[in-house]
C-alpha atoms as a printed R data frame, in Angstrom:
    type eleno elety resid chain resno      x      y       z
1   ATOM     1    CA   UNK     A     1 64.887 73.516 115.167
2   ATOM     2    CA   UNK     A     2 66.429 73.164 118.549
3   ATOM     3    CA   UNK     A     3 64.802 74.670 121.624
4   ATOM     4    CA   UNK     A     4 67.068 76.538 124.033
5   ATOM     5    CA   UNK     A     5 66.276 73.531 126.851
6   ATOM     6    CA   UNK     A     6 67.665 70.933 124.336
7   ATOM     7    CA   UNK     A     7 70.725 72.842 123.217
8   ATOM     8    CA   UNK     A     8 72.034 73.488 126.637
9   ATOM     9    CA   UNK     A     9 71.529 69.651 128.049
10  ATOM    10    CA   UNK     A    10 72.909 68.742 124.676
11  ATOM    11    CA   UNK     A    11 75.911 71.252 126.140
12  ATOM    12    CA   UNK     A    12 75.913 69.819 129.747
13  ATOM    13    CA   UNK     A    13 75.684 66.407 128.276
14  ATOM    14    CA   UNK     A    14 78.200 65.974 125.678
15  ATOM    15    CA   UNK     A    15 81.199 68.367 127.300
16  ATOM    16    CA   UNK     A    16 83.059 65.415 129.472
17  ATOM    17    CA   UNK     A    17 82.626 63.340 125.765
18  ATOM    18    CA   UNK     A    18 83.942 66.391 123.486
19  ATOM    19    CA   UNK     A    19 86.034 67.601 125.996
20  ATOM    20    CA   UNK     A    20 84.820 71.206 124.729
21  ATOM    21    CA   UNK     A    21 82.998 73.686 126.039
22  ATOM    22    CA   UNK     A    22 80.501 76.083 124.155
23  ATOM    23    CA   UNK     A    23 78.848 78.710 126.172
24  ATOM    24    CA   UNK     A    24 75.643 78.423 127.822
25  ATOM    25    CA   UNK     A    25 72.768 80.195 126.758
26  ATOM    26    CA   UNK     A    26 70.925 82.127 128.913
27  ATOM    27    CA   UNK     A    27 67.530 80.645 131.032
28  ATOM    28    CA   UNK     A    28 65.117 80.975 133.342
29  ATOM    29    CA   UNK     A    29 64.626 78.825 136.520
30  ATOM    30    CA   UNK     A    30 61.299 77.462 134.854
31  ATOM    31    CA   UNK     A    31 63.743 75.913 131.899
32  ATOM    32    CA   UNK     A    32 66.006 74.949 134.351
33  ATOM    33    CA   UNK     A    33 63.395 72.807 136.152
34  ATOM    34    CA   UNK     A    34 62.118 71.574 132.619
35  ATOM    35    CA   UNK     A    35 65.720 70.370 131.833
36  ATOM    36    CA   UNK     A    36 66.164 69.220 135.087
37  ATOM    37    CA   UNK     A    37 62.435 67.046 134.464
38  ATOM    38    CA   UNK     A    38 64.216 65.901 131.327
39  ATOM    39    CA   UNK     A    39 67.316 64.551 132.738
40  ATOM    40    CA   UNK     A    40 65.283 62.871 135.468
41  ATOM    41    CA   UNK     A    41 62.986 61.061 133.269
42  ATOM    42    CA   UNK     A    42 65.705 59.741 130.884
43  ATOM    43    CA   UNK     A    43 68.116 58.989 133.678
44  ATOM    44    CA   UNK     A    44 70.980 61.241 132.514
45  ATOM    45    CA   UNK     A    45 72.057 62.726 135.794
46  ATOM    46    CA   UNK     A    46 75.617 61.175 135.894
47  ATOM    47    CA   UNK     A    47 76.116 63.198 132.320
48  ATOM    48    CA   UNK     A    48 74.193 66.160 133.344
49  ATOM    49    CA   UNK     A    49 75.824 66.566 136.988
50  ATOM    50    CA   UNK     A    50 79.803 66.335 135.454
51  ATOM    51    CA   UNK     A    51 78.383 69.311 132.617
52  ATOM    52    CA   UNK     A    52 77.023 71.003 135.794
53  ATOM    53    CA   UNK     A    53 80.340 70.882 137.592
54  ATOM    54    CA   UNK     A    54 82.084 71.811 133.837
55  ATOM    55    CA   UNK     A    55 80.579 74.998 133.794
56  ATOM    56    CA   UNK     A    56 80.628 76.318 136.954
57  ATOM    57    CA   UNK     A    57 81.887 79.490 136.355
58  ATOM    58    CA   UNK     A    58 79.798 79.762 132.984
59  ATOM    59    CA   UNK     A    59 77.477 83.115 133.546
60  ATOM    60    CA   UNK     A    60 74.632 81.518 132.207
61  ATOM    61    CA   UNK     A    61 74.339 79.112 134.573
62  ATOM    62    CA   UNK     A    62 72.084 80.752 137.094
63  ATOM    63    CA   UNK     A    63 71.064 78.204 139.503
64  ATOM    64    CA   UNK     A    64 69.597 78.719 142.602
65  ATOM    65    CA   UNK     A    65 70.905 76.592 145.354
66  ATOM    66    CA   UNK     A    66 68.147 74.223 146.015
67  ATOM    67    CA   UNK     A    67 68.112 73.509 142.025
68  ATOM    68    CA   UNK     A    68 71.793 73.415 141.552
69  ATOM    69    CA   UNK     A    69 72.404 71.105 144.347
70  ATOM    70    CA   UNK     A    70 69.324 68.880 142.972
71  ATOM    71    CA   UNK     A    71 71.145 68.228 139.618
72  ATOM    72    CA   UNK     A    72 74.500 66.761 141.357
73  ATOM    73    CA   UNK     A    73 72.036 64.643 142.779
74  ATOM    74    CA   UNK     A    74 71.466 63.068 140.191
75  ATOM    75    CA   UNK     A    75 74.652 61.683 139.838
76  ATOM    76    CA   UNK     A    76 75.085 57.894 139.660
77  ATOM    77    CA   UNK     A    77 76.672 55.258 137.539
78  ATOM    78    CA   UNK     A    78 76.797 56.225 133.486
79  ATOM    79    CA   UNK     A    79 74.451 53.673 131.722
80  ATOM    80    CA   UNK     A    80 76.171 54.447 127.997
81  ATOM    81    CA   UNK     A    81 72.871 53.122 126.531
82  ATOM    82    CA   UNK     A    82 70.312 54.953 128.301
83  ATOM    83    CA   UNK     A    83 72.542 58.394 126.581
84  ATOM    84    CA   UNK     A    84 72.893 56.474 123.118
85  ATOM    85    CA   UNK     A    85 68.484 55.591 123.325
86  ATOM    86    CA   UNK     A    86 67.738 59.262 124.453
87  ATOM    87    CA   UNK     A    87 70.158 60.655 121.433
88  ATOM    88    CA   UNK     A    88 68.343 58.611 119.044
89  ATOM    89    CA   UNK     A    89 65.118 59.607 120.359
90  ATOM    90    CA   UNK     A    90 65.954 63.449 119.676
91  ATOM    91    CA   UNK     A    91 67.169 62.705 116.789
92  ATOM    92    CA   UNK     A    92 63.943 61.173 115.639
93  ATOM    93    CA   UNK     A    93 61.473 63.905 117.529
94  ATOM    94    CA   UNK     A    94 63.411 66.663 114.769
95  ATOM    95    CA   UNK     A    95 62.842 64.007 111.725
96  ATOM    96    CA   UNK     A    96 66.852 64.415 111.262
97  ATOM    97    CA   UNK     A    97 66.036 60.530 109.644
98  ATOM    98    CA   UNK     A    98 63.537 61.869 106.991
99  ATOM    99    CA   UNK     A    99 66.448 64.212 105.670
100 ATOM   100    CA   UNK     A   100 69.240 61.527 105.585
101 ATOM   101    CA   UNK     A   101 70.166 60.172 102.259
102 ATOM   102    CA   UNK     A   102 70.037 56.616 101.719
103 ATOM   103    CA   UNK     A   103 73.766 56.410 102.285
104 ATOM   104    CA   UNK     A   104 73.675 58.000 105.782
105 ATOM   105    CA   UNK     A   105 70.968 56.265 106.845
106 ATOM   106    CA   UNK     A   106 72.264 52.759 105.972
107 ATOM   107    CA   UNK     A   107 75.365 53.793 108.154
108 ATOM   108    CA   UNK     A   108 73.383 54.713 110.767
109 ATOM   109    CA   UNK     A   109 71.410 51.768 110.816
110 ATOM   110    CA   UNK     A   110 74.416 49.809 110.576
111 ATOM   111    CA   UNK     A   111 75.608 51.743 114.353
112 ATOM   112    CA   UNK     A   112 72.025 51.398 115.548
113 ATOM   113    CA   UNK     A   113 72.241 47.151 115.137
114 ATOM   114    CA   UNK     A   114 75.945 47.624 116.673
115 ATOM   115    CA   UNK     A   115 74.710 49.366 119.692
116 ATOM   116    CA   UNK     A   116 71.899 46.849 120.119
117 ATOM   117    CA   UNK     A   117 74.714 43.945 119.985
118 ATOM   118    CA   UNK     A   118 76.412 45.548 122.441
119 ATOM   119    CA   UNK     A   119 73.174 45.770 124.808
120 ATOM   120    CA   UNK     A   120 72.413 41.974 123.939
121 ATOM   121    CA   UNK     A   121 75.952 40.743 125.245
C-alpha cells in the first residue's frame, strides 16, 4: 500500500502527463521535506515543480515559503528516463511484478526492452 508521500508526488508528477488533477491529500512540512528529499535524489524537479505550479490553489498544499520556493528550484530540463527508471523502481519496491500474470508481465517486459532501446540510441 501507498504511503501518503508517494501518492501525492505520484499527483504532482503525473498531472502535466494526465492532464488531470486529483486532490491533494493533506501533510505536514516534515512529508513535505521527505518528498521534497525524494524528488531531489531521483532528479524529478522539472515534473515535480510544473505539479507544484498545477496546484496552486489546491488547500492541501501548505507550503511554507522557503520550501515552496525550493521545489521550483528544482526545475530543469525533463530527462523522460530518469521518470520512466524511478516509476519502475516503485513499482518494484510494492512487488506490483510478483502479482502480474504471465501475460502482463511479458508486456511489460516487452516496454521495459523498448525503453532501454530508446536510451541506447
Amino acid at each position: 500500500m501507498k504511503d501518503v508521500i508517494i501518492r501525492n508526488m505520484e499527483r504532482l508528477l503525473l498531472t502535466d502527463a494526465k492532464g488531470e488533477r486529483e486532490p491533494l491529500e493533506p501533510m505536514t512540512e516534515w512529508k513535505w521535506r521527505r518528498l521534497y528529499k525524494t524528488v531531489r535524489d531521483y532528479h524529478l524537479g522539472p515534473w515535480i515543480a510544473e505539479g507544484i505550479k498545477a496546484y496552486g490553489d489546491d488547500f492541501f498544499l501548505q507550503l511554507s515559503p522557503t520550501l515552496h520556493q525550493e521545489f521550483l528550484d528544482l526545475q530543469g530540463e525533463k530527462d523522460d528516463e530518469r521518470l520512466d527508471r524511478f516509476l519502475l523502481e516503485m513499482e518494484r519496491s510494492r512487488g506490483l511484478l510478483h502479482r502480474m500474470s504471465k501475460r502482463s508481465l511479458q508486456t511489460y517486459a516487452s516496454d521495459l526492452i523498448n525503453i532501454i532501446k530508446n536510451v541506447e540510441e
